[in-house]
TORVO-751216 format. One record per residue: residue in three letters; x, y, z of N, C-alpha, C in turn. Coordinates in steps of 0.2 Angstrom, whole numbers, plus 5000, padded with zeros to 4 digits. Each point is the difference from the previous one (the first is absolute). Example, Ala and Ser with C-alpha at 12.3 -4.5 7.8 and 13.67 -1.06 7.14 Angstrom:
ala506649725039499650065000500450065000 ser499850054996500450065001499650055003 
***
This chain:
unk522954145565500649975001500650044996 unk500750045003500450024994500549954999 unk500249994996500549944998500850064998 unk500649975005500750054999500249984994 unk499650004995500350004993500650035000 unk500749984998500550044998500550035008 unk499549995004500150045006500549945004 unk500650025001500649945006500050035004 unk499850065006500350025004499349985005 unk500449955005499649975005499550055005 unk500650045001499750085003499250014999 unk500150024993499450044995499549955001 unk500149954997499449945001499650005005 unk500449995008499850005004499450075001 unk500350055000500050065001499350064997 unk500049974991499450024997499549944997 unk500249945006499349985000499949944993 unk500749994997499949944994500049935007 unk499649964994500049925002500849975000 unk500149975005500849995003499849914999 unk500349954999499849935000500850005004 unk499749975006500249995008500749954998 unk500650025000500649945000500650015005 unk499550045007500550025005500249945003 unk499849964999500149945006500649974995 unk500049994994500649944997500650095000 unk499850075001500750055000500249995008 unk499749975004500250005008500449934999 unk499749954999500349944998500950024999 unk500050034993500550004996500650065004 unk499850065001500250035005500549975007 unk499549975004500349955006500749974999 unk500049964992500549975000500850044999 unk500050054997500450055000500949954995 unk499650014994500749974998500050054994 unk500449994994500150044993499449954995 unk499550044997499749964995499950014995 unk499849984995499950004993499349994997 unk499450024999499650004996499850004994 unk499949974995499950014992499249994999 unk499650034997499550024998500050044992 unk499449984997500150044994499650064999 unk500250044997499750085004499349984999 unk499750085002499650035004499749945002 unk500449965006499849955004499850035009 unk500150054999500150025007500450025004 unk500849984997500750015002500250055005 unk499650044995500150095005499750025006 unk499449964999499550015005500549965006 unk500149954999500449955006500250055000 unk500750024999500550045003499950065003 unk499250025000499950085003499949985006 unk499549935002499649985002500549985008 unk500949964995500450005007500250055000 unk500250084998500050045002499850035007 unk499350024998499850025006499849935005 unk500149974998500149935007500450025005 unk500650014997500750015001500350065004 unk499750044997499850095004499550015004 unk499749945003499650005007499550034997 unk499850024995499450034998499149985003 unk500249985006499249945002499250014998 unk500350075001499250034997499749984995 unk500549994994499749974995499849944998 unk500049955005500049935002499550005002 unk499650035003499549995004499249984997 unk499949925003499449964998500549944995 unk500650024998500149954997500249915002 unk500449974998500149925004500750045005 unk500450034994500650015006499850045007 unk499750055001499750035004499949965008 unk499849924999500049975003500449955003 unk500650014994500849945000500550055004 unk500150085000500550024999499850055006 unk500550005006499950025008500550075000 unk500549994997500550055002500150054994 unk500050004994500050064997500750054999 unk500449945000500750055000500050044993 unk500350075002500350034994500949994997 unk500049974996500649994997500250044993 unk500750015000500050054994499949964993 unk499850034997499649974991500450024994 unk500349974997500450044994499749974993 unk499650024998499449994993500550024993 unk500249954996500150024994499349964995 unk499950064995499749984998500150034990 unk500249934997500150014993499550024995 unk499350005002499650034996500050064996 unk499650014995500150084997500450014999 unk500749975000500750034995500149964997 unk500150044994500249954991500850005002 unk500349934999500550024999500649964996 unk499650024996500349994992500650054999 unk500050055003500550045000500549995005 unk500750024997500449985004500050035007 unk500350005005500150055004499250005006 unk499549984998499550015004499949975006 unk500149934997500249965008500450025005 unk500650034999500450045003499650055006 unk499850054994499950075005499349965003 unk499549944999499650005006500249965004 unk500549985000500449975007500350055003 unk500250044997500650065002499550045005 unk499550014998499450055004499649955005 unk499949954998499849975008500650015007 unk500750014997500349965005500350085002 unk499950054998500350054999499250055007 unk499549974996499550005006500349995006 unk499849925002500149975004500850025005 unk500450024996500650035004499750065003 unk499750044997499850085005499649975004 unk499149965000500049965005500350015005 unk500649945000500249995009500650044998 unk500250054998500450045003500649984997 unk500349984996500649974995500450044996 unk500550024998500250024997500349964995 unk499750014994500149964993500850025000 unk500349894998500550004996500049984993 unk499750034997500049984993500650024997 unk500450015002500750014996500449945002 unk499949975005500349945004499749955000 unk499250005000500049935000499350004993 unk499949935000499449974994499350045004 unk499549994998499149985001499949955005 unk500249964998500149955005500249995007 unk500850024998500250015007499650065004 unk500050064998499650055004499249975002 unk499849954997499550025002500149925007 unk500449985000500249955005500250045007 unk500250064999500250065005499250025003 unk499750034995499350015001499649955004 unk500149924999499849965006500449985005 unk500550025000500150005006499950085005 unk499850044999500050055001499050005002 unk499749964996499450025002499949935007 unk500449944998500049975008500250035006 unk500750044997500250035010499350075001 unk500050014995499650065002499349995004 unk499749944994499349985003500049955006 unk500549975000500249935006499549944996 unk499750014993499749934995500449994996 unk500149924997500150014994499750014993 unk500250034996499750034993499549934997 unk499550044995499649964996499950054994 unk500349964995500350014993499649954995 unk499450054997499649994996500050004991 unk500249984997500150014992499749964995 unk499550054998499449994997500350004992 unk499749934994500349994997500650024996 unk500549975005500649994999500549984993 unk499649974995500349954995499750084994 unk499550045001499950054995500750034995 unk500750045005500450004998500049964994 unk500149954998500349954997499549994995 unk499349985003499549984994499850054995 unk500450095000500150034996500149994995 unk500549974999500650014999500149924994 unk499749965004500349954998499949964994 unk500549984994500049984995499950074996 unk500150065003500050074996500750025000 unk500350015006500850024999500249975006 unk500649954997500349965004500250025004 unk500550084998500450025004499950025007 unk499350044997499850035005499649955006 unk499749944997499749945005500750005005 unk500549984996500749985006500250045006 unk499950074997500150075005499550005003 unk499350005000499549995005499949955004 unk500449924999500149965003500650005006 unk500450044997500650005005499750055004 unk499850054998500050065005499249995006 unk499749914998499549985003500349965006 unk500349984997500849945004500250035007 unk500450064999500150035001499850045007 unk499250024999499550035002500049945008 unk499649944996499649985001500749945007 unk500850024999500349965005500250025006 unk499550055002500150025009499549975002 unk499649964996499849955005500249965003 unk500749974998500749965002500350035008 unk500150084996500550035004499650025007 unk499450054999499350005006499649965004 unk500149954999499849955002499750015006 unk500350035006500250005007499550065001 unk499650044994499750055002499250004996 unk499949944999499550004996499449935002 unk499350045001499749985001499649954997 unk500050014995499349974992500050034997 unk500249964992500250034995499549974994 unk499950014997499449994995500150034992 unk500349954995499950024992499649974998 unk499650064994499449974997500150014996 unk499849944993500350024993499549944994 unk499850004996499949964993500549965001 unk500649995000500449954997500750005005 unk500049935001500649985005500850004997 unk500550044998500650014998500449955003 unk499949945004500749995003500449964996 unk499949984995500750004998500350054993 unk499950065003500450034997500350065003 unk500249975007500450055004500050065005 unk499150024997499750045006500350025006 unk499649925002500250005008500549955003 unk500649994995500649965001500450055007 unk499950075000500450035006499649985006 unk499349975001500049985007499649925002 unk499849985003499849935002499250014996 unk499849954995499550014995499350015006 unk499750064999499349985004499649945000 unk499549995005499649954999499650014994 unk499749964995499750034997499149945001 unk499650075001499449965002499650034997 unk500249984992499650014995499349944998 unk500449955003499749945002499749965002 unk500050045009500249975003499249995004 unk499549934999499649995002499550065006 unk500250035006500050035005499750064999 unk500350034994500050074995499750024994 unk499849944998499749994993499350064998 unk499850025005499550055000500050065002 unk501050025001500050065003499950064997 unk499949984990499950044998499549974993 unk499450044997499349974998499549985005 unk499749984997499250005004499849924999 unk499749975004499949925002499350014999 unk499749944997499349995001499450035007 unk500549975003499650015008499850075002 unk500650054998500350065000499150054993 unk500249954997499250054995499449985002 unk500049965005499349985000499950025008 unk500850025004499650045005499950084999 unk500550024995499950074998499550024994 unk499849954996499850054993499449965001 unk499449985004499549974997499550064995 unk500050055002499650064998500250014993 unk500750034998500050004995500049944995 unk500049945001499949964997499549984998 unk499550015005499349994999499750044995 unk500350074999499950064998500149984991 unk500749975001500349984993499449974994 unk499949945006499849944997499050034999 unk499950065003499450044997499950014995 unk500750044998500050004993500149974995 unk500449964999500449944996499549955000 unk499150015004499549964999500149925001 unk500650005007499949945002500149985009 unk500249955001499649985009500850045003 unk500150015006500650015002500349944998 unk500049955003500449954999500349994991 unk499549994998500550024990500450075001 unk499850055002500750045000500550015001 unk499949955008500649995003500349934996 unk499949964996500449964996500250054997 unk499750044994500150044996500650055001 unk500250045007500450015003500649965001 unk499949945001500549965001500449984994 unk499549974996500349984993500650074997 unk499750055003500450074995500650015005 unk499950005007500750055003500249935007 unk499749965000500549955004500449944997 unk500349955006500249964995500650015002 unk500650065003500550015001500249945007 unk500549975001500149945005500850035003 unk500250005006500750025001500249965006 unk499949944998500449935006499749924995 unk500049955004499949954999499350005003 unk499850015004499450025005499350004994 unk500550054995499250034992499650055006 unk500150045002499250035005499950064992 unk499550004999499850064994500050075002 unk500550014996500050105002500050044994 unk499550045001499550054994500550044998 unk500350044994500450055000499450055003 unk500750045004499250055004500150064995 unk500450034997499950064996499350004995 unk500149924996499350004997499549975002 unk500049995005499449985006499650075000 unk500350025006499750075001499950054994 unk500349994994499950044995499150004999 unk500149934998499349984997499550005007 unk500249995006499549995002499850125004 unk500450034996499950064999499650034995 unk500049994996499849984993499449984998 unk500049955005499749944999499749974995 unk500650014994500349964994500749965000 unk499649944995500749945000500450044993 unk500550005003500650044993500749985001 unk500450004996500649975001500550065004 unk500150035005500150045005500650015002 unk500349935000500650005003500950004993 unk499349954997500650004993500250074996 unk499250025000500350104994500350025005 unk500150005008500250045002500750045000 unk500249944995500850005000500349954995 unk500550024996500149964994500749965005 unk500049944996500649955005500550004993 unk500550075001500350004995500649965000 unk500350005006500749965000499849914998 unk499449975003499949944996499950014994 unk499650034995500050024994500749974998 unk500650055002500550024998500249935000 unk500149955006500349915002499849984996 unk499350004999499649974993500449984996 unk500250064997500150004993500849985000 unk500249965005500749974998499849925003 unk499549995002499749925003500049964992 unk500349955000500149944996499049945000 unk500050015007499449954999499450055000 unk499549964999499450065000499349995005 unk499650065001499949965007499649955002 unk499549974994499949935001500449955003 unk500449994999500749975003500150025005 unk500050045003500050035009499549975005 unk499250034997499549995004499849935002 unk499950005006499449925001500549955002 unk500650025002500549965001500349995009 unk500249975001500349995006500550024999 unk500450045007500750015000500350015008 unk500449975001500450005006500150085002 unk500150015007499950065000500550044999 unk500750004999500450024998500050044991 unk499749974997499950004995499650064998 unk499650035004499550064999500050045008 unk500349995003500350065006500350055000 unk500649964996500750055003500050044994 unk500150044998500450034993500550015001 unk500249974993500950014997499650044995 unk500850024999500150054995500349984993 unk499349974997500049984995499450004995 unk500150024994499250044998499849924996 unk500549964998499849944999499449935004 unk499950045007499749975005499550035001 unk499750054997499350055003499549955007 unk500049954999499449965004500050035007 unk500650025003499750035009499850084997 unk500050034996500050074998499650005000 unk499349944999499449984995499750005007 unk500249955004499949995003499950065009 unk500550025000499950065007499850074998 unk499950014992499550055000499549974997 unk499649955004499449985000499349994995 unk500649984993499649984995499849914998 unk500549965005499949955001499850005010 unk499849965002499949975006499949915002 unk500150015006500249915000499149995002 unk500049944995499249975001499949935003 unk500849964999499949935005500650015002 unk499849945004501149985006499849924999 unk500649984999500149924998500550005009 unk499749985004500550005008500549974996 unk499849924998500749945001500450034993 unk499850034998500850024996500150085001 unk499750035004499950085000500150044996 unk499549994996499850024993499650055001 unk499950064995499550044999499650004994 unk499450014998499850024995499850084998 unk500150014996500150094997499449984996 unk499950054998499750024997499450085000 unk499650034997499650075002499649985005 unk500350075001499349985008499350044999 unk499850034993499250015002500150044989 unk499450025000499750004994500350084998 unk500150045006500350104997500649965000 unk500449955002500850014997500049964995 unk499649945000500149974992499850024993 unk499350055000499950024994500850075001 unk500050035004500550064998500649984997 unk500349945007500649974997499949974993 unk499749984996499949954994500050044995 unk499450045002500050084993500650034999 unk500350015006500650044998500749934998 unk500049985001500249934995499949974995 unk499550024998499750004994500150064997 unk499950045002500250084995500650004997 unk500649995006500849995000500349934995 unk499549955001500549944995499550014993 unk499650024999499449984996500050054996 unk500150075003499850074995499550004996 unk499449965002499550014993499950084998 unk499550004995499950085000499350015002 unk499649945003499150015005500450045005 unk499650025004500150015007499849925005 unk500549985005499949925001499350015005 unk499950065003499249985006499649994997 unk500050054995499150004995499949954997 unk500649964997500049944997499949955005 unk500049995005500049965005499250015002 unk499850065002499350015001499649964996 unk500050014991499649974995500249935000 unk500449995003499949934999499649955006 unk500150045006499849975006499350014997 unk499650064999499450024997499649944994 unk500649994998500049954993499949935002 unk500349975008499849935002499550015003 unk499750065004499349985003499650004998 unk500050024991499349994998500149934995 unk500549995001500049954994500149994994 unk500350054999500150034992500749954997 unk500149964998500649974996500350014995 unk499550044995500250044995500450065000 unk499650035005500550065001500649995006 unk500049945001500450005006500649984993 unk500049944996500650024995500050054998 unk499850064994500250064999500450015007 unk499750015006500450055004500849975002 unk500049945000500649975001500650014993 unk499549984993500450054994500350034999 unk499550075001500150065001500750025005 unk499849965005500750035004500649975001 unk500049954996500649974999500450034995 unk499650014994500350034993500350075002 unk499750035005500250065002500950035005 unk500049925000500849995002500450004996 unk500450055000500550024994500649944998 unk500150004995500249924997500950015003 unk500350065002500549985002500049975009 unk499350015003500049965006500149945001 unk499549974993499949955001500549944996 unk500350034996500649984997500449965002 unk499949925001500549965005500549974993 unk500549985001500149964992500349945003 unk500450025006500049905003499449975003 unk500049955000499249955000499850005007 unk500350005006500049995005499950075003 unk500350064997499850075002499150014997 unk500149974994499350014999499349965002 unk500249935004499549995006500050045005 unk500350015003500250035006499650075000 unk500150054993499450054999499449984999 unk499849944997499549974998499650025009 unk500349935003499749995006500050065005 unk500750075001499750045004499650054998 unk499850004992499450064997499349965002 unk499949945000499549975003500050005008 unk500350015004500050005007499850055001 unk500350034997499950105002499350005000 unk499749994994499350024996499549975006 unk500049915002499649995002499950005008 unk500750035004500050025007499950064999 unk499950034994499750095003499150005001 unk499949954994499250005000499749935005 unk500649965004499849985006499650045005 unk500450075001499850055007499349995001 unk499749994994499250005001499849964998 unk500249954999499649965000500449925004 unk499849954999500249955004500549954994 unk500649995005500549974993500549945003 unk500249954995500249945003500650004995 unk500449994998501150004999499849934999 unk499949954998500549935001500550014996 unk500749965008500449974999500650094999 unk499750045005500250084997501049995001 unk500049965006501050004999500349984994 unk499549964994500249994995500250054995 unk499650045001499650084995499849994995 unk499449945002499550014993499550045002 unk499850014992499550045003499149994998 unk500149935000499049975002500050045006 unk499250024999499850035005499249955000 unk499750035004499150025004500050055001 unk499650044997499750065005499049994998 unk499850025008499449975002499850075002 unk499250024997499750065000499349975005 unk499650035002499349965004499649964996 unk500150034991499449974997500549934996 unk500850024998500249984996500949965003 unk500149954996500849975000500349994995 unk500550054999500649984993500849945002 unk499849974996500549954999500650024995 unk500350045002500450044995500949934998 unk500250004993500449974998500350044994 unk500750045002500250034995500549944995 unk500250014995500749954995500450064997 unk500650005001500350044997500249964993 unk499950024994500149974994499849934999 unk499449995002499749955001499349994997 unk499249975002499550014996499750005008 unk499250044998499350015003500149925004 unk500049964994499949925001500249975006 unk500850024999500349955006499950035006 unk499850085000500050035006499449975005 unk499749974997499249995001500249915003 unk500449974995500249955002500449995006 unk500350055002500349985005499650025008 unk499550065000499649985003499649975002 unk499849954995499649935001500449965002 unk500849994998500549975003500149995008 unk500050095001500250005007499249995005 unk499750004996499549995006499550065003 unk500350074995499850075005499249985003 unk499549994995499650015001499449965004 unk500549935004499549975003499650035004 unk500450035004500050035008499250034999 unk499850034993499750045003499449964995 unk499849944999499649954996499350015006 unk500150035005499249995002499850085002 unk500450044998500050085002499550024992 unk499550065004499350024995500450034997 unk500650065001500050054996500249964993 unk499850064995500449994990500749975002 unk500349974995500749975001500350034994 unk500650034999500150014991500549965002 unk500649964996500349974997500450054995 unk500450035000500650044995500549984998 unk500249984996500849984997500250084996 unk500350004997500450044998501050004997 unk500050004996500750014998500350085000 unk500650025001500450045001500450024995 unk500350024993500250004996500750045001 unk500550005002500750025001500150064994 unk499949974995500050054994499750075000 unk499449975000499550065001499950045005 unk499949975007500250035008499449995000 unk499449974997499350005004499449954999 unk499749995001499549934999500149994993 unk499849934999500249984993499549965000 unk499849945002499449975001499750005007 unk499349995000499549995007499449994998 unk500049935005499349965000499750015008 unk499450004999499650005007499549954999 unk500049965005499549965004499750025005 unk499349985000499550045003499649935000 unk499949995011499749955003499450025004 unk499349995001499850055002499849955007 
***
């Protein structure tokens, strides 16, 4: 089986024989309906692939359809003319770039159908509204105008230099308002992009696309479904689970646990990030695939102007305006969090239409945490190794060395981080250096947060042989941490379960930045 690692061009797929996962029937679906749309997707979700995919739809290309669902939807096969803007592979941090690769599509597309360029007279814009209508009378179809992440200009850019964000906004605006004026010669239009701009003027020059980013019908139009790997991948999975010395079926959690989890309606249908699907199932190793593939540096940058921290984000309901739309404000990161698909919706409350956020699988929440950790915490360990030793340190049941290791890497946090001098600042690092710590060594193991909207940080993590009752005190004692455990009750739940039980208190020393006292209990 070859898998199009890397590979978007629908052509080639078909052509040199990679594994294609069938999503002609919802691009006929969507196609039929013939209006201006919007898609958000958080990269290498597939984006590209869709867009080549209605390319050659759209160019009559049939051959290439053949054996698929459309194949048997789609009788007529018209050729209509195709105008593909595609913002990939150009940095444009520099000024001026955005320009000349608009200048040169449209500069193209005027030779094309025979046009002589008024660039002296008129914008990008207007010319290229000459260009449709030019390719209607000529073709007797109207145009289908394709632009594949659209929002890149900007996400350059953004929080790096104002000015330039504003000029590649306007010259987007701009661009992007002959879909107002064309109207009359346009057949189906389609932007795909990480992040939804509308309100910051984008698309104020024409009537805002549908956006069916959400939109139950589509939710699968990009990613790979359950049903989808167990009709395409039985073999290499079988294959996996050979090696990893377990049943298919543990693999397939195993799999699950790591790259699914992503939800894109109210519906919940689980869809796999397919980049690192097919990576591992290439490989046929579990590795964090999609996360190194690319550093999320414009979040980084929102980060680090956000007021709240992301314990206070996660696990929460939110109306869906609240995490859809993006405004342009770095005070709000939550839909930025959200549409490049480090958060995902995990419930819907119908009667209030509510959502819950939170990660949708185990490669974005160790990536996203370590690198959160790296950037608020700066220890001087490296954050994975020290995460390894520890995961390694609760499955054998080692408590001694589990404090040393928590010691050790707290002291290693340089004292101007942890420096709070108001009292309330210094809970707040209290509890998100304990949340960081204990959702990174969740990934692997099994973890329970009571009461996490609060942001404390009692945890549970539960190993096959083992269950830690964890209770930090900031400037407190061993004692009461232990107290408040047997207060709250952690440990009923699991009064009839064989594995060991420890019981942990622990104090946090504000002064010192690192364990001060710890007592452990041990139930066998």
């Amino acid at each position: 089986m070859k898998y199009p690692i890397g590979i978007q061009s629908f052509d080639r797929i078909i052509e040199d024989g990679y594994v294609y996962v069938d999503k002609t029937d919802l691009i006929y679906q969507l196609a039929q309906e013939g209006s201006i749309y919007f898609l958000s997707r958080p990269r290498r979700f597939g984006k590209s692939l869709l867009v080549s995919t209605l390319e050659h739809y759209f160019l009559g290309h049939k051959e290439l359809f053949k054996g698929l669902k459309i194949d048997q939807l789609e009788k007529d096969w018209d050729v209509y003319p195709v105008f593909h803007v595609d913002f990939n592979g150009s940095n444009f941090t520099q000024a001026g770039v955005l320009e000349e690769r608009l200048e040169d599509y449209v500069s193209d597309w005027e030779t094309r159908y025979g046009l002589t360029s008024e660039a002296d007279r008129l914008d990008v814009g207007g010319r290229f509204i000459k260009v449709l209508r030019a390719a209607h009378e000529q073709t007797g179809r109207r145009a289908v105008v394709l632009i594949d992440e659209y929002d890149k200009p900007i996400l350059d850019v953004l929080d790096v230099d104002t000015g330039l964000e504003d000029r590649h906004r306007n010259v987007l605006k701009a661009f992007y308002s002959v879909f107002k004026g064309a109207d009359a010669h346009l057949q189906f239009v389609l932007l795909t992009g990480v992040t939804k701009f509308s309100q910051v003027s984008v698309f104020s020059g024409f009537n805002q696309p549908k956006d069916i980013s959400m939109d139950r019908r589509y939710e699968a139009l990009c990613g790979i479904t359950q049903e989808e790997i167990d009709r395409y991948f039985p073999e290499p999975i079988a294959e996996m689970a050979h090696d990893y010395q377990c049943t298919p079926e543990e693999m397939r959690q195993r799999l699950k646990l790591q790259y699914d989890g992503y939800h894109f309606s109210e519906r919940l249908t689980d869809v796999y990030n397919p980049f690192s699907l097919l990576n591992a199932l290439d490989s046929l190793r579990i590795y964090d695939y999609w996360f190194r593939s690319g550093t999320p540096t414009y979040l980084i940058r929102l980060l680090t102007h956000f007021n709240e921290n992301l314990n206070e984000l996660t696990g929460k309901y939110y109306r869906p305006e609240e995490f859809i739309d993006y405004k342009a404000d770095v005070e709000q990161p939550l839909p930025m969090i959200f549409q490049s698909g480090y958060l995902t919706i995990k419930g819907y409350n119908m009667r209030m239409n509510k959502f819950l956020l939170d990660f949708p699988n185990n490669e974005v929440k160790n990536g996203f945490l370590t690198m959160l950790a790296a950037s608020y915490l700066k220890p001087k360990q490296r954050v994975e190794g020290w995460v390894d030793e520890v995961v390694e340190t609760l499955e054998a049941g080692d408590t001694d060395t589990l404090r040393t290791l928590f010691t050790s890497f707290l002291a290693s946090i340089p004292y101007t981080m942890r420096r709070k001098e108001d009292e309330t600042e210094r809970e707040r690092y209290f509890q998100y250096t304990f949340y960081l710590i204990m959702r990174m060594v969740s990934v692997y193991t099994v973890y329970v947060e009571k009461a996490q909207s609060q942001g404390r940080v009692d945890c549970i993590v539960e190993t096959p042989q083992y269950v830690y009752i964890f209770e930090f005190k900031l400037d407190g004692t061993a004692e009461e941490a232990l107290q408040q455990i047997e207060e709250k009750g952690y440990a009923r739940e699991y009064a009839s379960d064989s594995r060991t039980l420890y019981r942990i208190g622990a104090s946090f020393s504000s002064e010192t930045g690192t364990i001060g006292d710890w007592i452990c209990e041990r139930r066998e």
